[in-house]
N, C-alpha and C positions, 0 to 999 in steps of 0.2 A: 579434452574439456579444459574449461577456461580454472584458474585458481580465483576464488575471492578471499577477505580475509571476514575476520568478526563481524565489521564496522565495513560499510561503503557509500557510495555517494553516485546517485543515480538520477536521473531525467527524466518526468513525467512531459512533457509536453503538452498534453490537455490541462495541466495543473497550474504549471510553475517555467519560466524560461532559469531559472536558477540550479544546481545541483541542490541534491537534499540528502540528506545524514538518515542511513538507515541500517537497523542493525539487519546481521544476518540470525537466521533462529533456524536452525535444521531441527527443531523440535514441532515447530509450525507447522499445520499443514497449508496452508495459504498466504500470500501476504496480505497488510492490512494497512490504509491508512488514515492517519489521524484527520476526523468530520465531526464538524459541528452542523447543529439544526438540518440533523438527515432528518427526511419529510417525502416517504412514496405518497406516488397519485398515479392515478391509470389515464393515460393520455386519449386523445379522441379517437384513436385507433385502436384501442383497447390494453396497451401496452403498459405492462406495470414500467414504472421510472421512481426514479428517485431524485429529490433536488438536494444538496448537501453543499454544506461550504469546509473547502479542504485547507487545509493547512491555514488554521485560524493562528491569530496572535500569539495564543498559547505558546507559539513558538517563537521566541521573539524573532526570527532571523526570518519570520514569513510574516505575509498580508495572507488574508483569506482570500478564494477564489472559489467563487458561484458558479456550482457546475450542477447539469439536468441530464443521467445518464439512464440508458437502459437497464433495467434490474437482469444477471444472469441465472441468479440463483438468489433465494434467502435459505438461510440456514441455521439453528439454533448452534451456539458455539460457545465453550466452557472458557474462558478468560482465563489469564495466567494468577489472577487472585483468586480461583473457587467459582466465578458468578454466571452465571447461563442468562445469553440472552441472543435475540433473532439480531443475525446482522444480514444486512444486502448485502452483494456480491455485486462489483461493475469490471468491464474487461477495459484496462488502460492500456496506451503504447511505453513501453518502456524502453527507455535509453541508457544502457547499464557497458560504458568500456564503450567498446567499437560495434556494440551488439545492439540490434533494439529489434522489440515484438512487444505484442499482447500477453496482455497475462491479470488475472482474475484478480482483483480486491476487496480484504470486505471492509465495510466504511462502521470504525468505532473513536470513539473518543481517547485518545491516547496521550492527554495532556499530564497523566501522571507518569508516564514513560519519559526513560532518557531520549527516545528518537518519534520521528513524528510516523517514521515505516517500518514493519517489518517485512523483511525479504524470508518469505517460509518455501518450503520444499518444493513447493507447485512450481516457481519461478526457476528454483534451482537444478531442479532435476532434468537428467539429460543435456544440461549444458555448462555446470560448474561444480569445483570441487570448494570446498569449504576446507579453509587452514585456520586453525583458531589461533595459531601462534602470531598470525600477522594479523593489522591492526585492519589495513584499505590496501588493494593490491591496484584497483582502478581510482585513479585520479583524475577529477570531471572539474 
């Protein structure tokens, strides 16, 4: 398995042609990324979706980017302040090192966070080891 460190910087390509800063959290069970004006509707096929705009200004080093994906799951989830609330779940490609696949996110507002992603267990598991001593082991 691959090493990452705390901190990495990875590639969403349905999102962003840019790398983006996200922490790693092996406390997480999924990762998560930072959406404004998430808004489900059930398409003419019957399909829940979601339309969400991802990496809003909030972050100065991003523009926002209007995306309309399939819902995988909703799921009520405890936040790292105490707060319970329903988030979607969409499956993105990720570009992480020389590696890239799918993998689950749920879409919450993360503008009071230092990072716009978290990288939680789901993505990590079975394919990386986490060293907290180092900072970014892949450089994107």
């Amino acid at each position: 398995m691959k090493i990452l460190g705390r901190q990495e910087k990875l590639y969403l390509p349905d999102v962003s042609e840019h790398p983006i800063a996200a922490k790693v959290d092996t406390g997480a069970t999924t990762s998560a990324l930072h959406c404004t004006s998430i808004q489900p509707y059930v398409a003419d096929d019957g399909q829940l979706m979601v339309r969400f705009v991802a990496l809003d200004v909030s972050y100065k080093a991003y523009t926002g980017q209007l995306l309309s994906l399939p819902v995988v799951q909703t799921r009520t989830v405890r936040s790292s302040n105490g707060q319970s609330e329903q988030r979607y779940y969409v499956a993105l490609e990720v570009v992480l090192g020389t590696e890239r696949f799918s993998t689950w996110f749920s879409l919450t507002k993360r503008h009071t966070m230092s990072f716009p992603i978290l990288i939680g267990r789901s993505l990590l598991s079975g394919r990386y080891i986490v060293d907290v001593s180092k900072k970014s082991m892949h450089h994107s």
